[in-house]
C-alpha positions in Angstrom: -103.5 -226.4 -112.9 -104.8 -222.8 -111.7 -108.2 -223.5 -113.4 -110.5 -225.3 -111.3 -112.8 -226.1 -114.1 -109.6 -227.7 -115.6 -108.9 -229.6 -112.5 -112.6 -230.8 -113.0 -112.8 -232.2 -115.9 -108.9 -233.8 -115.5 -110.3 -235.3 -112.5 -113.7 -236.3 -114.0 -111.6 -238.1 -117.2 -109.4 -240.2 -115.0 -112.0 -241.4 -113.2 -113.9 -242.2 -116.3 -110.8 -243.8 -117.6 -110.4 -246.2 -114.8 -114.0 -246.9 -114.5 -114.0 -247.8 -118.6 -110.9 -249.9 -118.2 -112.4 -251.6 -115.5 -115.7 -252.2 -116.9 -114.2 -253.2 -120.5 -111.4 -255.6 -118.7 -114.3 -257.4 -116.5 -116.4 -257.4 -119.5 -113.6 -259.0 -121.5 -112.6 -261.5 -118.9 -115.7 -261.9 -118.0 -116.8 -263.0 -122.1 -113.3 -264.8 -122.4 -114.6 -267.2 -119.5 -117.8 -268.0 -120.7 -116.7 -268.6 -124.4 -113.9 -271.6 -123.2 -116.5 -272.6 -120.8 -119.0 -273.3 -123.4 -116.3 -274.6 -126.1 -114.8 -276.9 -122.7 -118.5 -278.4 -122.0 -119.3 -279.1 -125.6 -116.1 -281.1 -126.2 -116.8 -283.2 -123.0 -120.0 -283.8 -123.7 -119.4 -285.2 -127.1 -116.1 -286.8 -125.7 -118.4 -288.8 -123.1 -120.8 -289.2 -125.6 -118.5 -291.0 -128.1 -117.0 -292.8 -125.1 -120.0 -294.7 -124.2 -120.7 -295.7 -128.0 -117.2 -297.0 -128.3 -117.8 -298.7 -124.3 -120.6 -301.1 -126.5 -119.8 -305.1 -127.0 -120.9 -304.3 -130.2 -120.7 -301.3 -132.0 -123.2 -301.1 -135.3 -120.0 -300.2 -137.4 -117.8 -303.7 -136.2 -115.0 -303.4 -133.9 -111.9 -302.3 -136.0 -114.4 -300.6 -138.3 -114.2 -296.5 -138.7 -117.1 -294.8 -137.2 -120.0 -293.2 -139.0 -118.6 -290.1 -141.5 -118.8 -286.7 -139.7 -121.2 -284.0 -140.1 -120.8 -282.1 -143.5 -117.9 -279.3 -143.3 -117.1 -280.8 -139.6 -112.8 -279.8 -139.6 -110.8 -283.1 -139.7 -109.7 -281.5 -135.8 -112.9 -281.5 -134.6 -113.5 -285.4 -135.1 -112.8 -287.8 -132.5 -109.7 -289.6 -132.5 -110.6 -293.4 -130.7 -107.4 -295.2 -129.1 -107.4 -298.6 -127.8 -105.6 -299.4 -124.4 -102.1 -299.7 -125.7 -102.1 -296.1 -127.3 -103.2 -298.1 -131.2 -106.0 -296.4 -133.2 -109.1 -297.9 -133.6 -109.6 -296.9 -136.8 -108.7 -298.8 -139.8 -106.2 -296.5 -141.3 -104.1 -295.9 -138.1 -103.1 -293.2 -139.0 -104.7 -290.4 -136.6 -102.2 -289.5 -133.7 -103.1 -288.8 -130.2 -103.6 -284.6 -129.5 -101.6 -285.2 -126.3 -99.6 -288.3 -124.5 -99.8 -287.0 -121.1 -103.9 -286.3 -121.6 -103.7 -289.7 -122.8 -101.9 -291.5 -119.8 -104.6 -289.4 -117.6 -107.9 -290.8 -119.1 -106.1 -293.9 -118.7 -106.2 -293.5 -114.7 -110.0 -292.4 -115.4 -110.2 -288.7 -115.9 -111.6 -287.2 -118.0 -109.3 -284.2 -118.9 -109.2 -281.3 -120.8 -106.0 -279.4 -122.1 -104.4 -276.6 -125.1 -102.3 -278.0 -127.6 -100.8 -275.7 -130.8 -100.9 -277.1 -134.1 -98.8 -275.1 -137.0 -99.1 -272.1 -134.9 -103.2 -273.0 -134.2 -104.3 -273.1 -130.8 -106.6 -276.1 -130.3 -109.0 -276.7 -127.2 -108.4 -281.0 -126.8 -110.7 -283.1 -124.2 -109.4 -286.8 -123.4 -112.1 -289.2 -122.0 -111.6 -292.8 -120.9 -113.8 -295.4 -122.4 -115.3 -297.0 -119.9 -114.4 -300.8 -119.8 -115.3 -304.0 -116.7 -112.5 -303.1 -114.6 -110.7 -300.2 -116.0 -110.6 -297.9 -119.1 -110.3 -299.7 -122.3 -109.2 -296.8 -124.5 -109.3 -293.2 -124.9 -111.1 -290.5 -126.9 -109.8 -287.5 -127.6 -111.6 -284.3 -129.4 -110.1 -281.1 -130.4 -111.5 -277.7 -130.9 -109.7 -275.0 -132.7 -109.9 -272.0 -131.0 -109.5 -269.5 -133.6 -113.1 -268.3 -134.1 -113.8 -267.3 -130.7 -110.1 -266.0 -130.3 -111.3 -263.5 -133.2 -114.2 -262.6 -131.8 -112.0 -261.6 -129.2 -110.3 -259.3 -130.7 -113.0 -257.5 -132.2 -114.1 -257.3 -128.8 -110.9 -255.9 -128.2 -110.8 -253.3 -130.8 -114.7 -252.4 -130.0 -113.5 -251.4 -126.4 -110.7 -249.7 -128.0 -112.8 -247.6 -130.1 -115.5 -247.4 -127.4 -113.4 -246.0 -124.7 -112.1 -242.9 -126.2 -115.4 -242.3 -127.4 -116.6 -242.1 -124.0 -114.0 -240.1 -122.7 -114.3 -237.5 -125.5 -118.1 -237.3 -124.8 -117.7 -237.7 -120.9 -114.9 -234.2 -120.7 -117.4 -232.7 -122.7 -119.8 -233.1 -120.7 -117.6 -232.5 -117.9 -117.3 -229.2 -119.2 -120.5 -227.7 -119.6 -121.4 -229.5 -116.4 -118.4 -227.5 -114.8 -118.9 -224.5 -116.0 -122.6 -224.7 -114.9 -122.0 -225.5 -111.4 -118.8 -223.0 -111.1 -121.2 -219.9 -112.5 -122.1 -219.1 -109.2 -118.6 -219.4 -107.5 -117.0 -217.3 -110.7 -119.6 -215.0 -109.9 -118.3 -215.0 -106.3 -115.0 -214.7 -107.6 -115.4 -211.5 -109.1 -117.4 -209.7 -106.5 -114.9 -210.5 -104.2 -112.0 -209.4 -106.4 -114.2 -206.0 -107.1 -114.2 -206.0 -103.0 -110.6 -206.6 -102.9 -110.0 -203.5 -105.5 -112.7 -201.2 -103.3 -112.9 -202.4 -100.0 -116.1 -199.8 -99.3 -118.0 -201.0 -102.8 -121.6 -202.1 -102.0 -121.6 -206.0 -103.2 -124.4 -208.8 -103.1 -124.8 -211.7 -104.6 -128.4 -213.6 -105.2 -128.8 -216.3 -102.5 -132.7 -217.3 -102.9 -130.9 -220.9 -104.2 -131.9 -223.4 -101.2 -128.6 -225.7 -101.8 -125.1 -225.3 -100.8 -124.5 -222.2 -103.5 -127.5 -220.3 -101.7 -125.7 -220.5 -98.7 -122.5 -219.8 -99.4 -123.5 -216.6 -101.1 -125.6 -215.7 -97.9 -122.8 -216.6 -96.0 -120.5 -214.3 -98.5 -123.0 -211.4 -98.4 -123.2 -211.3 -94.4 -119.5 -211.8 -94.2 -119.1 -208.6 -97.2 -121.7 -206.9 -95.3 -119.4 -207.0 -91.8 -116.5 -206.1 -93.9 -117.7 -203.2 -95.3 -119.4 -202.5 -91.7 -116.0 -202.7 -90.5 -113.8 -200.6 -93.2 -116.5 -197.9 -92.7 -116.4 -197.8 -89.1 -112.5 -198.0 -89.6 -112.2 -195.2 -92.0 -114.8 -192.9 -89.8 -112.5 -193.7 -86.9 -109.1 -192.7 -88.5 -110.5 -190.0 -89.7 -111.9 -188.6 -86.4 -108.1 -189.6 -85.4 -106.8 -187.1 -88.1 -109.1 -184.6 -87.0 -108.8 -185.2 -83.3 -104.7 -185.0 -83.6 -104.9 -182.0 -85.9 -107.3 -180.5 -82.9 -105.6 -181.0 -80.1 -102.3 -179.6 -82.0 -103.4 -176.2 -82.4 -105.1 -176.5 -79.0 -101.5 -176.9 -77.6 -99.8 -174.2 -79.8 -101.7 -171.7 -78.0 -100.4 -172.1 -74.5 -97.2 -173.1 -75.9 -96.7 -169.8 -78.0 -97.8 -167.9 -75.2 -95.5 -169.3 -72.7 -92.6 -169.2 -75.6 -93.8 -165.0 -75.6 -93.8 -164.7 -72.0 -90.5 -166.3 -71.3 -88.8 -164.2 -74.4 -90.6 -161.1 -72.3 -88.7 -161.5 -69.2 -85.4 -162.6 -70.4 -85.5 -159.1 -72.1 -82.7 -157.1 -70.3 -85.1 -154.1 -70.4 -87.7 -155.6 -68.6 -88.8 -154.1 -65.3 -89.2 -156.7 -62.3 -93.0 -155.9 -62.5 -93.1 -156.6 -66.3 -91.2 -160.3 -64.9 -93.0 -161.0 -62.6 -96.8 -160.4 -65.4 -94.5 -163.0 -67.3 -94.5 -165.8 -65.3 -97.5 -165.6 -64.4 -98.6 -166.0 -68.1 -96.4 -168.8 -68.0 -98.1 -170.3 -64.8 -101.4 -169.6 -66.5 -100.9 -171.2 -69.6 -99.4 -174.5 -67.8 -102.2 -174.6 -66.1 -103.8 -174.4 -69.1 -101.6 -176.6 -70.8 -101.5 -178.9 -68.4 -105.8 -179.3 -67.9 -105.5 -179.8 -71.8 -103.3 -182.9 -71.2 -105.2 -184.2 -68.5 -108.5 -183.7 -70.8 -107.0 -185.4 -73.4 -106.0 -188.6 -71.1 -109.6 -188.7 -70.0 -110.8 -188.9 -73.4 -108.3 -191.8 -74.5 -108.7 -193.8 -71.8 -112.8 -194.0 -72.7 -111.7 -194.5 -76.4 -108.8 -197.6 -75.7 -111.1 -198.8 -72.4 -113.1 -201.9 -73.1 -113.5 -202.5 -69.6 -117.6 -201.6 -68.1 -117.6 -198.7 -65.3 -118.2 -199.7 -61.8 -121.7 -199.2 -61.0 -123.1 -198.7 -57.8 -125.8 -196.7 -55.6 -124.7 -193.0 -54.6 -125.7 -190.5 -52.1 -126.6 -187.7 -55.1 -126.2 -184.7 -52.7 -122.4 -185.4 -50.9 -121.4 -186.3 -54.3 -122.6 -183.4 -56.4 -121.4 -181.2 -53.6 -118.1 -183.0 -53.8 -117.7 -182.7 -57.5 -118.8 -178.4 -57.3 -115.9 -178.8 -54.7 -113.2 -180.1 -56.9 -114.1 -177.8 -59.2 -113.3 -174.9 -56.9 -116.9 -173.1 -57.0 -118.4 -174.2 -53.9 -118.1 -170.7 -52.4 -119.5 -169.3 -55.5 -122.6 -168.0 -55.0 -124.5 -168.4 -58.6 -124.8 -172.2 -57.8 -127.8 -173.4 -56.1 -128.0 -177.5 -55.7 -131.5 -178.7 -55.5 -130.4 -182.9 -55.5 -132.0 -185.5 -53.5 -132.1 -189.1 -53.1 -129.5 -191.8 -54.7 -128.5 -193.0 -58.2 -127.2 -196.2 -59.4 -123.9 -195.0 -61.4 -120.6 -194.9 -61.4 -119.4 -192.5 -58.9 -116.1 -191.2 -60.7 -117.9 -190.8 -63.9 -120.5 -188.9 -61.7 -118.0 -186.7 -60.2 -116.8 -186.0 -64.0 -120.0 -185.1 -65.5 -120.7 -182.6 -62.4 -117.7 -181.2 -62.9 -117.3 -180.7 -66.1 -121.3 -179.3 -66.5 -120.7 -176.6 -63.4 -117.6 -175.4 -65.2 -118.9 -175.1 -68.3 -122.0 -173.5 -66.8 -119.9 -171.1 -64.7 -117.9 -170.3 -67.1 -120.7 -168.5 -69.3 -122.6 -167.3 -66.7 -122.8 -163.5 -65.8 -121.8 -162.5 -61.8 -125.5 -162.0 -61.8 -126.9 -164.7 -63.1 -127.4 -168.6 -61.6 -126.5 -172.0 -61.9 -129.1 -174.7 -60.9 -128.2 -178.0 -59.9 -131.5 -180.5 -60.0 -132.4 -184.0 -60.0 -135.5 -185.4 -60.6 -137.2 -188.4 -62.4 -133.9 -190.3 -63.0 -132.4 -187.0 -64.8 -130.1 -184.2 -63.7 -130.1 -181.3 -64.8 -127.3 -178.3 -65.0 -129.4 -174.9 -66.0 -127.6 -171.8 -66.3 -128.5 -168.1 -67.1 -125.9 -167.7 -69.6 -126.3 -166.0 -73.1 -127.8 -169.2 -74.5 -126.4 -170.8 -77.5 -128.1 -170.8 -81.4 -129.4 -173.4 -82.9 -127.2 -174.2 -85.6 -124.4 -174.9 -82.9 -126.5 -177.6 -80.6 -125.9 -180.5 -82.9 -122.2 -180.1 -82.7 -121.7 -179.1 -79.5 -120.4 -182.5 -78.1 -118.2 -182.9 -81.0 -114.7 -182.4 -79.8 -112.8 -179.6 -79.6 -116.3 -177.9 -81.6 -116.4 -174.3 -79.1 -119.5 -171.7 -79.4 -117.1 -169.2 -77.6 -118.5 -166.1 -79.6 -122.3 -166.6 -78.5 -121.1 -167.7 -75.2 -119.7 -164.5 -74.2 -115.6 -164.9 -75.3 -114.8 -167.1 -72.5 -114.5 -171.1 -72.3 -112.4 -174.3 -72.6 -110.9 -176.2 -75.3 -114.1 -178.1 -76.3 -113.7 -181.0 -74.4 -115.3 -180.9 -71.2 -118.7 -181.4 -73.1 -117.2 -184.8 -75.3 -116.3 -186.4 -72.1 -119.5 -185.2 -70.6 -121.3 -187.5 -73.4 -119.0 -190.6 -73.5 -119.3 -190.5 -69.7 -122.9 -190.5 -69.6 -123.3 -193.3 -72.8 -120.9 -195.2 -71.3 -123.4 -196.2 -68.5 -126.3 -196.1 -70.3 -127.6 -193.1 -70.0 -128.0 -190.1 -72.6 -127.2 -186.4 -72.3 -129.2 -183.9 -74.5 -128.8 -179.9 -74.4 -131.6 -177.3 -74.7 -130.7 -173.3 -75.6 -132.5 -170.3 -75.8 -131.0 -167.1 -76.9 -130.8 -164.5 -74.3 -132.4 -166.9 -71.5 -129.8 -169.5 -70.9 -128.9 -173.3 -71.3 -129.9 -176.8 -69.8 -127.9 -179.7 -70.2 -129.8 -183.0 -69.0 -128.4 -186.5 -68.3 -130.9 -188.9 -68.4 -130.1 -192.2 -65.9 -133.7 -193.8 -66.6 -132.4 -196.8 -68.0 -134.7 -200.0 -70.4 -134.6 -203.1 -69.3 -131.7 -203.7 -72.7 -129.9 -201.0 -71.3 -129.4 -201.3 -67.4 -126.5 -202.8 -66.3 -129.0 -203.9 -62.5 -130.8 -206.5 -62.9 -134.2 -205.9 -64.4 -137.2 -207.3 -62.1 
């Protein structure tokens, strides 16, 4: 069965059913007992009792004589049948049998006995006492019961249960039912949030769970669990999303420098083009594998921070040697816009160090005129890369570490790919410090990387 209500109550029923059959069978056995125990002790008590009359030297009615007439509407089985020591009856007629030879032939030996005899098709209840004589048993009583009333009652008793436990059934899977459907509200409920989940993964779900019992916590347990979920898909969905846009970027970034170096190689092979006209070929083609090439290596940076789970190396650095080292790399340490005004040592990681400098002089010197500056400081946990540049608006700051996002037009016509700055930001986050950007129009631009870390934050031990 799909239905878990209908499980329930299919359950519920056959455990009903063997709990009624159980109860009604002990019940019957149980009343079957103590009716042929009370029917067994009454025929040995009047058994014994007619024994000892008939044990007297001299019975009030005569020896030979008949006893006294039985009760009113006594059944001619129920009277006792008397039998001398040779199996005779005492009474005058002689004409009473015994109920049973072998109960007989046991009373004889002392016992009293009892035993069930059928009579016509009537089952009798028959006792056999001995009558007590000097040195053995003189005779033999025997009484009989028939068994017929009580084997009635029986059956009513029978038919009652009968009656009785289809009754209970009926009533107990209806109440199965309603108790089912009761308790299985809540997980119904559950059902359909989580189907309407299912159908719309990013669908804001919650279920009540102010019940203190084991429904309450399974729906808290189901809303933390949707809430992760939908945590999760969101995060997923921004993710391949900034995929899509990141791969659709850096396509047209590399059909620039490929369509250029498609142009310039079509230039030269031209038969009417002079060795000079050649020669301004390939150097476009150097140029734009240069280009093409930084582009690549920009992009490897930035998707080995993405796929990297791994923590960055921290350690203390000289700030000076490696500032100086990074404006090195980057091929500006003759040029004489850049002044570095760095002192003392940082706790960082000195290739990510090396990036950030990098990439912040390049970007700096890049928009920055032949008479302008470049200042390189560090103070308060926070360096700073100033420049005299044309400054950048304020609608552009809150993008401008998104990637491949370029200002190019209020930076003067010149720059990258917009990337440098991205790697600049997941450099600096990934060890715990922020960057931030301030502009003026006309004036120039600061970008700051702040390495004053919170105790949640540092990756040093916090004293």
């Amino acid at each position: 069965m799909k239905s878990l209500t209908a499980r329930f109550m299919l359950w519920n029923g056959g455990f009903v059913l063997l709990i009624l059959l159980g109860f009604g069978l002990a019940i019957f056995l149980a009343s079957q007992r103590t009716v042929e125990g009370m029917v067994d002790r009454d025929l040995v008590r009047r058994a014994l009792q007619v024994a000892r009359e008939s044990a007297r030297p001299e019975p009030p009615f005569g020896i030979g004589e008949p006893p006294p007439n039985p009760p009113p509407g006594e059944p001619e089985v129920q009277r006792p049948r008397i039998f001398n020591f040779d199996g005779t009856p005492r009474q005058l007629d002689g004409k009473q049998e015994m109920w049973s030879r072998k109960l007989f032939d046991e009373s004889l030996r002392g016992k009293v006995i009892l035993g069930t005899q059928w009579l016509d098709g009537r089952e009798l209840r028959v006792v056999s006492a001995p009558i007590p004589g000097r040195d053995r048993a003189i005779g033999v009583v025997q009484i009989g019961q028939g068994m017929a009333p009580f084997r009635l009652a029986q059956r009513a008793q029978l038919w009652a249960l009968g009656v009785a436990i289809p009754l209970s059934l009926l009533v107990s899977g209806l109440l199965g039912y309603l108790l089912a459907r009761l308790v299985l509200r809540p997980v119904r409920s559950l059902t359909a949030l989580a189907e309407n989940i299912a159908a719309n993964p990013l669908r804001e779900e919650h279920m009540r769970a102010d019940q203190p019992d084991e429904i309450g916590r399974l729906a808290g347990a189901f809303n933390s669990m949707t809430a992760r979920l939908q945590s999760s898909n969101r995060d997923l969905s921004e993710s391949l999303e900034r995929q899509r846009q990141f791969t659709s970027d850096a396509a047209h970034e590399f059909r620039t420098p490929l369509t250029g170096i498609a142009l310039a190689a079509e230039n030269a092979l031209d038969e009417r083009a002079t060795p000079a006209e050649m020669k301004r070929s390939l150097l476009t083609i150097q140029k734009q594998s240069q280009a093409l090439a930084n582009l690549i290596q920009l992009l490897l940076t930035l998707a080995r921070l993405d796929h990297s789970g791994a923590r960055l190396h921290m350690e203390r650095v000289e700030l000076r040697p490696a500032v100086m080292k990074a404006i090195e790399e980057a091929g500006l340490v003759h040029d004489a816009r850049i002044l570095v005004q760095v002192d003392g040592d940082l706790v960082c990681c000195p290739e990510a160090l090396n990036q950030i400098v990098r990439n912040l002089v390049e970007n700096a010197a890049a928009h920055t005129p032949s008479d302008g500056s470049i200042v390189v400081s560090f103070e308060g946990g926070s360096l700073r890369v100033s420049d005299t540049g044309p400054g950048i608006s304020a609608e552009h700051l809150p993008r401008l570490f998104d990637r491949f996002f370029r200002v190019d037009a209020a930076r003067g016509g010149t720059g990258g790919v917009g990337l440098g700055l991205a790697i600049v930001k997941t450099l600096s986050e990934r060890q715990g410090a922020t960057v931030s950007v301030s502009s003026e129009m006309g004036k120039g631009t600061t970008f700051c990387v702040n390495f004053v870390k919170t105790p949640e934050t540092s990756s040093e031990p916090h004293v």
